[in-house]
MDAnalysis code that builds the backbone (N, CA, C; Angstrom):
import MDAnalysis as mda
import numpy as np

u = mda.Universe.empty(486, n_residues=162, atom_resindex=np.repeat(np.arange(162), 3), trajectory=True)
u.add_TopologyAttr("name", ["N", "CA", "C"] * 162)
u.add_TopologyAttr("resid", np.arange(1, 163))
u.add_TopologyAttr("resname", ["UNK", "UNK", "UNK", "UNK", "UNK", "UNK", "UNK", "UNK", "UNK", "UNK", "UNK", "UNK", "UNK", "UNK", "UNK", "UNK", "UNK", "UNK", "UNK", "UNK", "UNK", "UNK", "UNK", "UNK", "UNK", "UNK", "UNK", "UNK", "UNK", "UNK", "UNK", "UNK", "UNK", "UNK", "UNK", "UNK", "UNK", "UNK", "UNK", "UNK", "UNK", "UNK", "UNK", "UNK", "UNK", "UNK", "UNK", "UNK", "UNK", "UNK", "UNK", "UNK", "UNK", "UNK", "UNK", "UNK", "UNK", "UNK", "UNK", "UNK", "UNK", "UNK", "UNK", "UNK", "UNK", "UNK", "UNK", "UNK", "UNK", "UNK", "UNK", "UNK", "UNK", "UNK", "UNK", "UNK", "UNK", "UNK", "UNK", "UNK", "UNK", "UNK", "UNK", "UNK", "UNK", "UNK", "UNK", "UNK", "UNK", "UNK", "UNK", "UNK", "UNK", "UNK", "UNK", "UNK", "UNK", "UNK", "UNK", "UNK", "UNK", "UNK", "UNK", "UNK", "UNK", "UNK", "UNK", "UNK", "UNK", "UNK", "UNK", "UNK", "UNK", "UNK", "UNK", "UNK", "UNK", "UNK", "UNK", "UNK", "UNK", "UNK", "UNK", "UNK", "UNK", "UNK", "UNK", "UNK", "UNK", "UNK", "UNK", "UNK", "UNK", "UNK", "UNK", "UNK", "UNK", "UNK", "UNK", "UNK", "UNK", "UNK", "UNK", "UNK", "UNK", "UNK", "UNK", "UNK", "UNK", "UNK", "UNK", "UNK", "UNK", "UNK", "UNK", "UNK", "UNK", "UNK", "UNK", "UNK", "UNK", "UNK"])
u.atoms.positions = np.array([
    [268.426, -120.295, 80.516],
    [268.337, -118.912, 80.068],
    [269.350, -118.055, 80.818],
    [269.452, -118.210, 82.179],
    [270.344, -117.364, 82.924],
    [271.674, -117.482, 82.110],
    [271.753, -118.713, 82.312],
    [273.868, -119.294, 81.721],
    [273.572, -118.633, 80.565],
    [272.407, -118.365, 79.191],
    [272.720, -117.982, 77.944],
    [273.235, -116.497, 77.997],
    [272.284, -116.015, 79.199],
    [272.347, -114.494, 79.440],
    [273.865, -114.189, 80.353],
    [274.464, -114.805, 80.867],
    [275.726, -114.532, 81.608],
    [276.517, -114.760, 80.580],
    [276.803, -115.766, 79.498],
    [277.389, -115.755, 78.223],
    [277.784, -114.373, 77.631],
    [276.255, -114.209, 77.428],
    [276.592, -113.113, 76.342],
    [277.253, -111.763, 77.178],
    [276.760, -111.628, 78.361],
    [277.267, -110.391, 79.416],
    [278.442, -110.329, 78.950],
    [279.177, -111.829, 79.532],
    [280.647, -112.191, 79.219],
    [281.240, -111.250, 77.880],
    [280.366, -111.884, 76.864],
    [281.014, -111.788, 75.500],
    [280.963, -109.626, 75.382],
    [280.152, -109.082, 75.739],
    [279.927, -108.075, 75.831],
    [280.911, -107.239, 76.469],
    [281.051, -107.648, 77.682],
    [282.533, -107.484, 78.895],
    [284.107, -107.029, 77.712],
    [284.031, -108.767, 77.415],
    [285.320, -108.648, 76.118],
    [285.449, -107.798, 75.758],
    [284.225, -107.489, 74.666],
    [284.462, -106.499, 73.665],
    [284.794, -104.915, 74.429],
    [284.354, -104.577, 75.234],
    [284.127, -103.096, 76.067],
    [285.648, -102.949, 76.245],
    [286.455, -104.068, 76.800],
    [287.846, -104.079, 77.183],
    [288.823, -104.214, 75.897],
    [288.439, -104.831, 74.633],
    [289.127, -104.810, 73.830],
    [289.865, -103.376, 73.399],
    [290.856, -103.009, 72.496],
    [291.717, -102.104, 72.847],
    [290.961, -101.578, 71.139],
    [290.322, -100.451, 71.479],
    [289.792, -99.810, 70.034],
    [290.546, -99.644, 69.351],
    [291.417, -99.091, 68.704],
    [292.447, -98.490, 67.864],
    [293.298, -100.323, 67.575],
    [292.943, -101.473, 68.066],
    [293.492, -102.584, 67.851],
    [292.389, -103.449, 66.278],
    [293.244, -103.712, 65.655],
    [292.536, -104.246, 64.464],
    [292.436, -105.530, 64.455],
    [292.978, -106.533, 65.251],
    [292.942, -107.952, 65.390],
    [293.869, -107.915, 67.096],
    [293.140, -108.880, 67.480],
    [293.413, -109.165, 69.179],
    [294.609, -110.596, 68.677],
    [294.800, -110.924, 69.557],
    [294.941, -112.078, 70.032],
    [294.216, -113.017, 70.158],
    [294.440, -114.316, 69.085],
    [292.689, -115.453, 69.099],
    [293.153, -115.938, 69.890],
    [294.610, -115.734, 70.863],
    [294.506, -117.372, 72.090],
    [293.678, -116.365, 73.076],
    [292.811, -115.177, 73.379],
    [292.043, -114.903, 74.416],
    [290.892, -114.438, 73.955],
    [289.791, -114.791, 75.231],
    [288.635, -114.561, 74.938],
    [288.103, -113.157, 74.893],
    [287.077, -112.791, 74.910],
    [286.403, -111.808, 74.520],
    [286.656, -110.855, 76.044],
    [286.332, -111.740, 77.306],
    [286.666, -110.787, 78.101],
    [288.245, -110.563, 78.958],
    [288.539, -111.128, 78.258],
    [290.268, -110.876, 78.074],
    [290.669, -109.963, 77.680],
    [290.126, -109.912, 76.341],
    [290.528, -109.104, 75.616],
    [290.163, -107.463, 76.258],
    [288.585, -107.499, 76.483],
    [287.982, -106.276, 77.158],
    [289.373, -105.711, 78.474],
    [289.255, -106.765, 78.684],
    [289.992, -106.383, 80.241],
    [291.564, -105.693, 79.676],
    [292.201, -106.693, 79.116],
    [293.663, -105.822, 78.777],
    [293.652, -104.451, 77.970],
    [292.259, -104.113, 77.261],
    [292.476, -102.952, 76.366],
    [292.690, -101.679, 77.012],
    [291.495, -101.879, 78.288],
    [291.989, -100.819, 79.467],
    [290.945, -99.389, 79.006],
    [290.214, -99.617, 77.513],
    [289.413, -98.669, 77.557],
    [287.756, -98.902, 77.686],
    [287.647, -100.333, 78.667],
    [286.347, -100.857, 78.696],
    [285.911, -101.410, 80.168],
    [286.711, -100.121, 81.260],
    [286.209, -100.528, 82.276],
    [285.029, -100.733, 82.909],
    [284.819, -100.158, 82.630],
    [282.629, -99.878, 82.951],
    [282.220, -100.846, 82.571],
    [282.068, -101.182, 81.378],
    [281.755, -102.379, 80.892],
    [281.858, -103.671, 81.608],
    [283.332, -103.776, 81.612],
    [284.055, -104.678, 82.432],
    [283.051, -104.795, 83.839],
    [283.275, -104.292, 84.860],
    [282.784, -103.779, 86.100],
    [280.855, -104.275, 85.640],
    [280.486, -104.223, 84.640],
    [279.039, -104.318, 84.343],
    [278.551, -105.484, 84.172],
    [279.924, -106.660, 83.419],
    [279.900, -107.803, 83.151],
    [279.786, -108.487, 84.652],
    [280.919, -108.303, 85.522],
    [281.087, -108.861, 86.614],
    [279.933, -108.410, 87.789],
    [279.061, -107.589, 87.571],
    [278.294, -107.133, 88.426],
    [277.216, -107.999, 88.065],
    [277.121, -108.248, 86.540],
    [276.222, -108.884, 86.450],
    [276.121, -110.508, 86.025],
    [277.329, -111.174, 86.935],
    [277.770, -112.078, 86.688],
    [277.247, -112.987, 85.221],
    [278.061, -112.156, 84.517],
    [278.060, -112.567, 83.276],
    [279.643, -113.034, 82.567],
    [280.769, -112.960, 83.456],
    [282.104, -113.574, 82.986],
    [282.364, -114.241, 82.704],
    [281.932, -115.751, 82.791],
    [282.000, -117.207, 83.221],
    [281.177, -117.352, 81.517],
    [280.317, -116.522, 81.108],
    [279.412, -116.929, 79.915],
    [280.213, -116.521, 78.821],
    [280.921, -114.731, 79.142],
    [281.204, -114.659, 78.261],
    [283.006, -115.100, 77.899],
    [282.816, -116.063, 78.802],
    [284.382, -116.577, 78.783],
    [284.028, -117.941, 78.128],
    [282.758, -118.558, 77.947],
    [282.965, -119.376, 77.317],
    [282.986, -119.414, 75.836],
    [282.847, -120.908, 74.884],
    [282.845, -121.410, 73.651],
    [282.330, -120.228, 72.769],
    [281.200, -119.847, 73.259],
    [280.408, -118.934, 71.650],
    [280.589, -120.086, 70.629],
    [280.398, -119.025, 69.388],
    [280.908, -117.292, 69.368],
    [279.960, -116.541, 69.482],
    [280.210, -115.292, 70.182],
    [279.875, -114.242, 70.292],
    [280.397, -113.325, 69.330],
    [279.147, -111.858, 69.008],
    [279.586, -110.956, 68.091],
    [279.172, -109.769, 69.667],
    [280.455, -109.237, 69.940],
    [279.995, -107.821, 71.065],
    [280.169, -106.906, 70.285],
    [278.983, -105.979, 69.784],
    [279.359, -104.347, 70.180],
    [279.292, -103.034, 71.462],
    [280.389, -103.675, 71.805],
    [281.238, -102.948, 72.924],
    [281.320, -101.353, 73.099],
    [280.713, -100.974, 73.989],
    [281.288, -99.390, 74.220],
    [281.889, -99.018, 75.218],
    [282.619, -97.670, 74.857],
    [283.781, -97.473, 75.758],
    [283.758, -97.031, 77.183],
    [284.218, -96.477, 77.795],
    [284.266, -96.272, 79.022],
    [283.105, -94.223, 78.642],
    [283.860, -93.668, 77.671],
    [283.375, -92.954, 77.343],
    [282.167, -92.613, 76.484],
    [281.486, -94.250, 76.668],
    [279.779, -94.064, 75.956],
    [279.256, -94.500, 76.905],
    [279.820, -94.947, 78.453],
    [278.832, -95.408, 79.435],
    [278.877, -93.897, 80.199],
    [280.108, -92.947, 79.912],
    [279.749, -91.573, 80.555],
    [278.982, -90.435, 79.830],
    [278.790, -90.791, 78.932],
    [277.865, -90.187, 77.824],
    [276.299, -90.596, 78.645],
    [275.931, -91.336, 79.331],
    [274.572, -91.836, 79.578],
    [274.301, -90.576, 80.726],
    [272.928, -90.597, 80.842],
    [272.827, -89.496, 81.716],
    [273.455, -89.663, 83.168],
    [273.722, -88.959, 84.112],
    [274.263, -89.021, 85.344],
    [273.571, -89.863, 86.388],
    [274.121, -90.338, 86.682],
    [273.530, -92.023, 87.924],
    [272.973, -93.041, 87.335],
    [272.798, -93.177, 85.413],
    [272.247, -94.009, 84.955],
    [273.509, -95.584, 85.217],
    [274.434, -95.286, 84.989],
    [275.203, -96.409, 85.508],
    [275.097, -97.041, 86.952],
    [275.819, -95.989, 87.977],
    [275.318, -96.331, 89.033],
    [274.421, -97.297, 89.370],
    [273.491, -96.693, 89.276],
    [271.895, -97.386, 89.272],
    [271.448, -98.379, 88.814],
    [272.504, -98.804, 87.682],
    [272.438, -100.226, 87.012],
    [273.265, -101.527, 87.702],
    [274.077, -101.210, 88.567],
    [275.251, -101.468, 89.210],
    [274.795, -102.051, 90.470],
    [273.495, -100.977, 90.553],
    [272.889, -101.906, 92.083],
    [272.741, -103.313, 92.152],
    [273.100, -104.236, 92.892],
    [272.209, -105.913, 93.317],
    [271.228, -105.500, 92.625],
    [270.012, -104.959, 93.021],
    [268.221, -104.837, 92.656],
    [268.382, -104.897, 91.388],
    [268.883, -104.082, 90.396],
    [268.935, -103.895, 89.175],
    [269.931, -104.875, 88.250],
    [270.060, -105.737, 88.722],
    [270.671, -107.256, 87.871],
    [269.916, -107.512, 86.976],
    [268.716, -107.763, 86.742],
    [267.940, -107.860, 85.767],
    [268.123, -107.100, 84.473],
    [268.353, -105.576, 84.889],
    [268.020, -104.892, 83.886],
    [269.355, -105.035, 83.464],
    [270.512, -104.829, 84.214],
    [271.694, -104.680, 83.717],
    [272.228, -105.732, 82.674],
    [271.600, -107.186, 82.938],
    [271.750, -108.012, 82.396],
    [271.511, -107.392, 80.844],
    [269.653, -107.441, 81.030],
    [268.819, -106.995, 79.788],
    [270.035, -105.747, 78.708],
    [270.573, -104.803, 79.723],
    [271.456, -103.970, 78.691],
    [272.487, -104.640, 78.183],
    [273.154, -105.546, 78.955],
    [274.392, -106.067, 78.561],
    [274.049, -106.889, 77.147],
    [272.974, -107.890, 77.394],
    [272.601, -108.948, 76.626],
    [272.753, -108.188, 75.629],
    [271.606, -107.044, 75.297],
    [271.413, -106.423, 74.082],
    [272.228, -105.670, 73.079],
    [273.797, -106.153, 73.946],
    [275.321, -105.556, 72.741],
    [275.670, -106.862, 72.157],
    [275.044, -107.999, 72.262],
    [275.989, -109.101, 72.219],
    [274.814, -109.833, 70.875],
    [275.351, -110.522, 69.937],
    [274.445, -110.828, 68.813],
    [275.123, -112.676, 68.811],
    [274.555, -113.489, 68.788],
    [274.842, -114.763, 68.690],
    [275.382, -115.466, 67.294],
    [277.287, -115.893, 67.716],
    [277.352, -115.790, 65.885],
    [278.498, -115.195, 66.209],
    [279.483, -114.867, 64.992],
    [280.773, -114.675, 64.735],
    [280.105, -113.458, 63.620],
    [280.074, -112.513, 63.685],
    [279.257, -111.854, 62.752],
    [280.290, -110.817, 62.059],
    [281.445, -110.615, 61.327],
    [282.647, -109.746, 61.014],
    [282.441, -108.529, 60.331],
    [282.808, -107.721, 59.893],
    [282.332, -106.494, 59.444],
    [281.805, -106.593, 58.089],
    [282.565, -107.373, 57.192],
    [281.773, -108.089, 56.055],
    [280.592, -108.530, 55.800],
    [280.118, -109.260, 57.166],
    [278.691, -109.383, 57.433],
    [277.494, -108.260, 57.949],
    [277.909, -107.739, 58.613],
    [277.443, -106.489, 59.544],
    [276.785, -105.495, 58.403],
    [278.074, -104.760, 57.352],
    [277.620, -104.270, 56.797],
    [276.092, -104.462, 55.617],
    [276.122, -106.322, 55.593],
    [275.094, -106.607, 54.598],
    [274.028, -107.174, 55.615],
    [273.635, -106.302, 56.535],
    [272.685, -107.102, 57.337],
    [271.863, -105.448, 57.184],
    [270.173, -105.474, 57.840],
    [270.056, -104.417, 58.153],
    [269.030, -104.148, 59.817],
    [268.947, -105.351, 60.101],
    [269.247, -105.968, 61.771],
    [269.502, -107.387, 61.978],
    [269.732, -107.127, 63.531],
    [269.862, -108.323, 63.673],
    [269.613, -109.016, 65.348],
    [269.308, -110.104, 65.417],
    [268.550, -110.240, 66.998],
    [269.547, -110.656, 67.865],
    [269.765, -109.701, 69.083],
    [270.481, -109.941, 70.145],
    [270.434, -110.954, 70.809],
    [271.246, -111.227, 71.942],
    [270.953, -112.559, 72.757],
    [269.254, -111.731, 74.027],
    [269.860, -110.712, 74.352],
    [268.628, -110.581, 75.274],
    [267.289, -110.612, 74.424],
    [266.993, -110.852, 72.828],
    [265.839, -111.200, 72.431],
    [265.325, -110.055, 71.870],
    [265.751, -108.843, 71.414],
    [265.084, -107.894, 70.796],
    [265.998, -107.468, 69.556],
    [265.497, -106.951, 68.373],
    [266.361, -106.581, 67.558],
    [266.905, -105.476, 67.150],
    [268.321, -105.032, 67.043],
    [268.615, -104.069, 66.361],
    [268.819, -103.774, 65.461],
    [268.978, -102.023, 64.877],
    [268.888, -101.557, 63.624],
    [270.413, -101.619, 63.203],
    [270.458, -102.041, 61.847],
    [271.750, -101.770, 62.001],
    [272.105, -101.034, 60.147],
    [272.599, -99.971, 60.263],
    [272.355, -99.321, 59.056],
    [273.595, -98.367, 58.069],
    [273.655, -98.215, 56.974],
    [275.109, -97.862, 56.681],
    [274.663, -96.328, 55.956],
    [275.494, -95.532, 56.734],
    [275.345, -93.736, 56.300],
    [276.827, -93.508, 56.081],
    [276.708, -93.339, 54.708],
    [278.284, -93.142, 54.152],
    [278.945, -93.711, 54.559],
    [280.342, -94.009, 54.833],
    [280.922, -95.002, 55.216],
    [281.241, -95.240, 56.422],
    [279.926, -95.193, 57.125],
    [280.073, -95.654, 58.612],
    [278.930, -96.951, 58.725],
    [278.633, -97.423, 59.538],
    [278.028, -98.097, 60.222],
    [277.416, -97.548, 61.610],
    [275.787, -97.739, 61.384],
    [275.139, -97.283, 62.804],
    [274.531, -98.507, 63.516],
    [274.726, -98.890, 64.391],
    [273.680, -99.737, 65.262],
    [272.680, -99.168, 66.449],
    [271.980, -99.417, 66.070],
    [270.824, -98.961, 67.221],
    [271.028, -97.370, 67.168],
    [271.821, -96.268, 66.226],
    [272.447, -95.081, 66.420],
    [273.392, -94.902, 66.953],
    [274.245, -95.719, 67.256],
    [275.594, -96.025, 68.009],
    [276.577, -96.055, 66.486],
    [277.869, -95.338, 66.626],
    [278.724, -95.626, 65.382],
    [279.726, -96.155, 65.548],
    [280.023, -97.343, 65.028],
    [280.830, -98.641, 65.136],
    [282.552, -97.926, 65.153],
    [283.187, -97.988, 65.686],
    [284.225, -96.789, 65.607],
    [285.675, -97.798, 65.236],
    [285.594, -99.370, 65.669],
    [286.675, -100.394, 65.433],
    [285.570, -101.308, 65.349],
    [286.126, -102.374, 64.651],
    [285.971, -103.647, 64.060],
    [286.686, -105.039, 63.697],
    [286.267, -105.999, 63.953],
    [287.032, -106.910, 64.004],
    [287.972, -107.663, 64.839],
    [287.483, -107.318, 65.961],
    [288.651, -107.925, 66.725],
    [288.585, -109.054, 67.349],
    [289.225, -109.720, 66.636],
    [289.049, -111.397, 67.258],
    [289.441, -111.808, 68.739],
    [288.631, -112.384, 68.795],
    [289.020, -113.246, 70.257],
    [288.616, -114.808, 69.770],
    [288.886, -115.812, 70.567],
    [289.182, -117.070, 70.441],
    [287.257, -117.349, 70.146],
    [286.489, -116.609, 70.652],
    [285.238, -117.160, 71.484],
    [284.369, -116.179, 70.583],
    [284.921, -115.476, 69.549],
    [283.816, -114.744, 68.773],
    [284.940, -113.175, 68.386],
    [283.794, -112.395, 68.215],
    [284.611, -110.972, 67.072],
    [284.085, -109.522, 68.409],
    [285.152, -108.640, 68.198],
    [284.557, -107.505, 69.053],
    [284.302, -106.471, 68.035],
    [283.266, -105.718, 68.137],
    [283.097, -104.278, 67.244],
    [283.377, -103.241, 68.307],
    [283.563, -102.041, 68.329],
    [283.753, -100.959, 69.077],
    [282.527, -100.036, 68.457],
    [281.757, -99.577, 69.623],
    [280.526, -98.412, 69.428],
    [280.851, -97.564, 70.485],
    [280.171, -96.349, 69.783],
    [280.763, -94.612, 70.872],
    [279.671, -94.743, 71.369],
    [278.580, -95.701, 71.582],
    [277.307, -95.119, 72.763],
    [276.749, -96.706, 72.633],
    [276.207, -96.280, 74.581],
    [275.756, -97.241, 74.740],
    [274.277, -97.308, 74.338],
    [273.676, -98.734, 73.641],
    [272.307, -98.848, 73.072],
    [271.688, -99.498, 74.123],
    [270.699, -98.801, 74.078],
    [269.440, -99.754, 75.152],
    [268.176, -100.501, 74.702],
    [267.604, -101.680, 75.074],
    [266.561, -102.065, 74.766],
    [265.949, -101.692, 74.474],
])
């Protein structure tokens, strides 16, 4: 369970770093490759590795991350990051990370004809279409599609919680 849950962290990591405004990555890198070079998914990034989840989400998958930006982890109330960041709070951080990451190659083609779907940390989200957007959990999918070798990244403006 741990390795499934450091996986998906991983795959989650990726996506946060993937470069939003990018419509297809690079399939020779993984998900948290990708996170890392986009440069707008540091937090994320920093969330993966805190919660040693790199190593998971660097592996095989696929993973489906919806990733948020540096500017939906500052959207959360004040010290809620922090606080997640602690050693003590590995657990939970995990639990948030897990719950961006959906098991599966899941592309926007699919996404849109779903109306949830179950995360790796084990709970499900909503996932719903209001005019021509896409909401998850109330989060709005802002990029899509971005491949990595190891699964697909979506881009969301807020971070969803369990």
């Amino acid at each position: 369970m741990k390795n499934f849950l450091t996986l998906a962290l991983v795959a989650i990591l990726a996506i946060w770093s993937a470069p939003a405004a990018t419509a297809q990555a690079d399939t020779d890198k993984d998900i948290v490759d990708i996170a890392v070079e986009a440069g707008t998914f540091n937090t994320l990034v920093a969330a993966v590795q805190a919660a040693d989840l790199v190593d998971v989400l660097k592996g095989d998958g696929p993973f489906t991350v919806f990733a948020p930006t540096d500017e939906a982890f500052a959207a959360l109330p004040e010290g809620t990051v922090e606080n997640l960041l602690k050693p003590e709070n590995k657990d939970q951080l995990i639990a948030v990370l897990t719950y961006h990451v959906v098991p599966g190659k899941v592309t926007s083609a699919d996404v849109v004809k779903l109306t949830e779907a179950t995360t790796v940390q084990g709970s499900t989200i909503d996932i719903k279409l209001k005019g021509d957007k896409v909401l998850v959990d109330g989060a709005t999918v802002v990029a899509v599609d971005i491949a990595a070798k190891n699964g697909v990244i979506h881009v969301i403006d807020a971070v969803i919680l369990p």
